[in-house]
Structure formats: C-alpha cells, structure tokens
TORLO-407344 format. One line per field, with one value per residue: residue number from 1; residue in one letter; x, y, z of N, C-alpha, C in turn. Coordinates in nm, 2 decimals, m for minus. Atoms other than C-alpha are relative to their C-alpha. Example, Ala and Ser with C-alpha at 12.3 -4.5 7.8 and 13.67 -1.06 7.14 Angstrom:
2
seq = [1/2]
type = [A/S]
n_u = [0.09/m0.09]
n_v = [m0.12/m0.11]
n_w = [0.00/0.00]
ca_u = [1.23/1.37]
ca_v = [m0.45/m0.11]
ca_w = [0.78/0.71]
c_u = [0.09/m0.08]
c_v = [0.12/0.11]
c_w = [0.00/0.08]
This chain:
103
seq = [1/2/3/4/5/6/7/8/9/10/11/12/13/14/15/16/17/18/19/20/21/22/23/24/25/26/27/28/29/30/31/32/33/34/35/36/37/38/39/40/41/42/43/44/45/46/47/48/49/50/51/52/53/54/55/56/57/58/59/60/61/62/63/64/65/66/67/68/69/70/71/72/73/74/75/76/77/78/79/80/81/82/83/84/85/86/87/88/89/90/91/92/93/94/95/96/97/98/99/100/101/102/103]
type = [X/X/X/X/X/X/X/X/X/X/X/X/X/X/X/X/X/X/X/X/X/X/X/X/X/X/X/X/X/X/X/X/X/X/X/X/X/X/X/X/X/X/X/X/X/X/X/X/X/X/X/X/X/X/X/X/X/X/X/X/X/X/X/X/X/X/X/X/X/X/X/X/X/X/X/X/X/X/X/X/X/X/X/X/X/X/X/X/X/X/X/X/X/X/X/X/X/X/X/X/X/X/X]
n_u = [0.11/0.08/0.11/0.13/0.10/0.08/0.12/0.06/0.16/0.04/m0.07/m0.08/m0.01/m0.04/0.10/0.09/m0.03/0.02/0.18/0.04/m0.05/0.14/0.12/0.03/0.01/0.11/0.08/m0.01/0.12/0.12/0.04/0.02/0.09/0.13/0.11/0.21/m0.02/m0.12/0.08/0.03/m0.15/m0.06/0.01/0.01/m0.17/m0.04/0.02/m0.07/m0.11/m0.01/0.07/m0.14/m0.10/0.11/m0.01/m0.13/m0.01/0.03/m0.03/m0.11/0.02/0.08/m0.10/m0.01/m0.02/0.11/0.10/m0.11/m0.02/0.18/0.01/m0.08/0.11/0.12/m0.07/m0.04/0.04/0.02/m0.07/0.07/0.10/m0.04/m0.05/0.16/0.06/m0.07/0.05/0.13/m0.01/m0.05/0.08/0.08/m0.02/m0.06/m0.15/m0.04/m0.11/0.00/0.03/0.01/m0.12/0.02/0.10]
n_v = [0.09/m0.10/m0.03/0.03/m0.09/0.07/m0.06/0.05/m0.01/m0.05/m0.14/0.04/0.01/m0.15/0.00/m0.08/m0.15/m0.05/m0.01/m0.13/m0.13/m0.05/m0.06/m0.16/m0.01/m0.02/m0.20/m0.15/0.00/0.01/m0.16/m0.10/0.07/m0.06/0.03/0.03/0.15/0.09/0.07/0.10/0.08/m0.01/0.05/0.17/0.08/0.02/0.10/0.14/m0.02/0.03/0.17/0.09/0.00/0.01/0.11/0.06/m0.07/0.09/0.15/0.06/0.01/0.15/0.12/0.14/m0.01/0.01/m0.13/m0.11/0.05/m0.07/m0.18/m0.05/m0.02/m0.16/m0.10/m0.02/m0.05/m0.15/m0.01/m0.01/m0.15/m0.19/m0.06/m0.03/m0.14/m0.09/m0.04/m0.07/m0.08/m0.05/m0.04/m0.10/m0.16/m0.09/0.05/0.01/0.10/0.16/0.11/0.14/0.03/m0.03/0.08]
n_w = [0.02/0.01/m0.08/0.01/0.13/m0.03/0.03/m0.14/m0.01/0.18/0.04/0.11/0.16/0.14/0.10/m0.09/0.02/0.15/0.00/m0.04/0.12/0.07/m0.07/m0.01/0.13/0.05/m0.05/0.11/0.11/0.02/m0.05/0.14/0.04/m0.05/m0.12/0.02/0.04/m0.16/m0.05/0.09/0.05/m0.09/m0.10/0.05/0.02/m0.13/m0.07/0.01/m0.06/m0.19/m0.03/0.02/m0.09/m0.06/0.02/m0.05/m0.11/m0.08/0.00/m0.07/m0.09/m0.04/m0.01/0.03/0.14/0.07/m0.01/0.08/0.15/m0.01/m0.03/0.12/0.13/m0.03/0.05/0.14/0.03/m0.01/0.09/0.13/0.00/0.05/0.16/0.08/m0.07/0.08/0.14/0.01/m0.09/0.11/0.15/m0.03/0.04/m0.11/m0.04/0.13/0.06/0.02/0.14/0.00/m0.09/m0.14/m0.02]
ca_u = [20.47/20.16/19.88/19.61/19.28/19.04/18.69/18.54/18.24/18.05/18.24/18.51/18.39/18.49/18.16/17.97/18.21/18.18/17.77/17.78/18.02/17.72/17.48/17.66/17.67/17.32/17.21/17.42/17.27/16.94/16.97/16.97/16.67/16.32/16.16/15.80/16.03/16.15/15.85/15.86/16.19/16.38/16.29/16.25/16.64/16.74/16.57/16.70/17.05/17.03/16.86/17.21/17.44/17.15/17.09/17.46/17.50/17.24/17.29/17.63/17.50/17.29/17.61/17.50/17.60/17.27/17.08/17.39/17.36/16.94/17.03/17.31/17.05/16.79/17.07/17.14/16.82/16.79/17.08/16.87/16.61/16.79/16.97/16.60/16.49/16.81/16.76/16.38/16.54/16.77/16.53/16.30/16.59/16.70/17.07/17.30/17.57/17.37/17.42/17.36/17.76/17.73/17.44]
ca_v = [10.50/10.63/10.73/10.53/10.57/10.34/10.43/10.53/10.72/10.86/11.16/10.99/10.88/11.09/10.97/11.15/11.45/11.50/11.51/11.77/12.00/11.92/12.03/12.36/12.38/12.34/12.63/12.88/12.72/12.75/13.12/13.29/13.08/13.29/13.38/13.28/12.87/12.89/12.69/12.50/12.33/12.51/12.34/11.98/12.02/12.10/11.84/11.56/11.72/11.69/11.35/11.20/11.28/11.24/10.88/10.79/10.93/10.68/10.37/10.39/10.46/10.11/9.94/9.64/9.60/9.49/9.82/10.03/9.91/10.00/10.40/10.40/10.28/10.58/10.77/10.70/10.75/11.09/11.13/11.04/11.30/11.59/11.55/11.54/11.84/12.00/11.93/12.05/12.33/12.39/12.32/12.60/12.87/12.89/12.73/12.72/12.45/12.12/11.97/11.63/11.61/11.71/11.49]
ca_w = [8.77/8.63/8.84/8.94/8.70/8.90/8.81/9.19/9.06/8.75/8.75/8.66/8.33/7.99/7.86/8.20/8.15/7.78/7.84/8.08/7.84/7.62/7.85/7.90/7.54/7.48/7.72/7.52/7.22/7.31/7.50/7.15/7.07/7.05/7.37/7.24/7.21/7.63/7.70/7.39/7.18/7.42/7.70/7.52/7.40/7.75/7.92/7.69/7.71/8.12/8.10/7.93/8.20/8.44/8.32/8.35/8.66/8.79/8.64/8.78/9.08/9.10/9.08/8.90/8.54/8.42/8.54/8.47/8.09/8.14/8.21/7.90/7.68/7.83/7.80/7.40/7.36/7.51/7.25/6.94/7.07/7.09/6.78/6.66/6.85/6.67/6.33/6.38/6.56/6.23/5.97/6.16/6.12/6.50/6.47/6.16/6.04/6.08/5.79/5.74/5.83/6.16/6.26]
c_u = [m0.13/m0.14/m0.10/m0.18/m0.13/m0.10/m0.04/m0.13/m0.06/0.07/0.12/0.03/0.00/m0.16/m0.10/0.06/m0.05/m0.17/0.01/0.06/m0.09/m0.06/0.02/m0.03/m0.13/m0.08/0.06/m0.05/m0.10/m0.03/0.03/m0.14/m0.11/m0.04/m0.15/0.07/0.05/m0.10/m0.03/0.15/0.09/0.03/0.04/0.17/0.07/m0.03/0.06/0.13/0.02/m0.04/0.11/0.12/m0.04/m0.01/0.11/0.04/m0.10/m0.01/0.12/m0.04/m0.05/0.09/m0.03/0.01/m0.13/m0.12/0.10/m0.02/m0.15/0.02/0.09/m0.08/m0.14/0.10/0.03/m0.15/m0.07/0.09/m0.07/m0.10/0.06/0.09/m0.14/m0.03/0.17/0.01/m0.16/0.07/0.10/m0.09/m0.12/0.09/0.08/0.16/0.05/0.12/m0.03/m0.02/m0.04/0.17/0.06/m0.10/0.05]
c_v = [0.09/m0.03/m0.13/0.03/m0.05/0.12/0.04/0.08/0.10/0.08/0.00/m0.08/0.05/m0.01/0.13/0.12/0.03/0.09/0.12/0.13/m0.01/0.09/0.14/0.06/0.02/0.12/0.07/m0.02/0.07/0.16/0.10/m0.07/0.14/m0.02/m0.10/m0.15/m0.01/m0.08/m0.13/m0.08/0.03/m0.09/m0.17/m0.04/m0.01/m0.14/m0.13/0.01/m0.04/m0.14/m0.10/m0.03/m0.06/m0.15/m0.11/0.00/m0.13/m0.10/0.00/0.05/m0.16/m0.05/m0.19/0.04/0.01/0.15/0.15/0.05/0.08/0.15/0.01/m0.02/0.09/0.11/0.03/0.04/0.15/0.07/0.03/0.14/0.09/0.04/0.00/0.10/0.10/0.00/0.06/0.18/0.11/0.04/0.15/0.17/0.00/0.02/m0.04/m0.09/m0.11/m0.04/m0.14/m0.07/m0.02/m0.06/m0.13]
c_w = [m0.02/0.13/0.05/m0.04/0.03/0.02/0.14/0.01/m0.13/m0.04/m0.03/m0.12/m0.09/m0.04/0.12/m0.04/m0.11/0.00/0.07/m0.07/m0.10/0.03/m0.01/m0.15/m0.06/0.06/m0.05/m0.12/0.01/0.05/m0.09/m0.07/0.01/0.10/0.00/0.02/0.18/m0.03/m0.08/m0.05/0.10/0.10/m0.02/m0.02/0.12/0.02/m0.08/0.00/0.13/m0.01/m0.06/0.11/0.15/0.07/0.04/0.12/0.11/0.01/0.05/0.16/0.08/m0.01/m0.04/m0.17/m0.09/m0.01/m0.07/m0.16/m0.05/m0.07/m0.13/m0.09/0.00/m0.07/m0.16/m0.03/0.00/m0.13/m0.14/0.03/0.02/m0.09/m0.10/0.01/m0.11/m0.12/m0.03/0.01/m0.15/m0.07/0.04/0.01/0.10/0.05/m0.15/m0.02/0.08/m0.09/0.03/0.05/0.07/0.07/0.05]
C-alpha cells in the first residue's frame, strides 16, 4: 500500500520546495553579478526570490484557506517581480539565455 502523502506542513508542498531550489538558484545567479549591483538588483532579486517561499510558508501557517490563498497571491506576485528584475538584469548584460522563451 502506498504511503501516506497527507499534507502536515508547508514543507511538504512541491510548490514550497521547488521555490526554495529557486532561491538557491538565484544566489549563484546573482554571486557573478557586479559587486557595485550587491546593494542594488542583487539584493531586489534575492529578496523577491525569498519572499515566495517565505509567503507560502505563512499562509499555510494561518491555517485558514481564505488567508492561505492571501500569501499565494503575495507570493505570485513576488514571482512577476523577479522575473522583472531578471529580464532588466538580462537586458543590462549580467545573465545570458533569457529569451522571451524562457520568461
């Protein structure tokens, strides 16, 4: 019989995991970035990378669906903004193969 798969806390959701394999993802991105950018794009892609996993992390904490739903819609929007911050981040030179494909 197969296992039991019951949800019992963020960390077992693919969507929570997937985000923090982003996350590490985005700090080796970004640690080839120009020094003169830690304090600047750098920092902006981090923080909305962390603020997805972040987000999920605490609307499933509040255990009500309605607020839950709140933090996934923070969370997609941290999404849109750091695929913003990385096509700036492209068109400025610092990262290569975003096409419009990959977007």
């Amino acid at each position: 019989m197969e296992e039991d798969k019951k949800i019992k806390s963020f960390q077992d959701l693919q969507i929570w995991q997937r985000s923090i394999r982003l996350v590490e993802q985005i700090y080796q991105l970004t640690s080839s970035f120009p020094k003169d950018e830690k304090f600047g794009i750098v920092l902006q892609i981090r923080r909305s990378a962390v603020s997805i996993p972040s987000n999920i992390a605490e609307g499933f904490g509040r255990w009500g669906n309605k607020e839950f739903r709140h933090f996934l819609y923070i969370s997609l929007g941290s999404s849109a903004e750091l695929i913003t911050q990385l096509v700036i981040s492209s068109n400025l030179g610092y990262i290569e193969g975003l096409d419009k494909e990959n977007r």
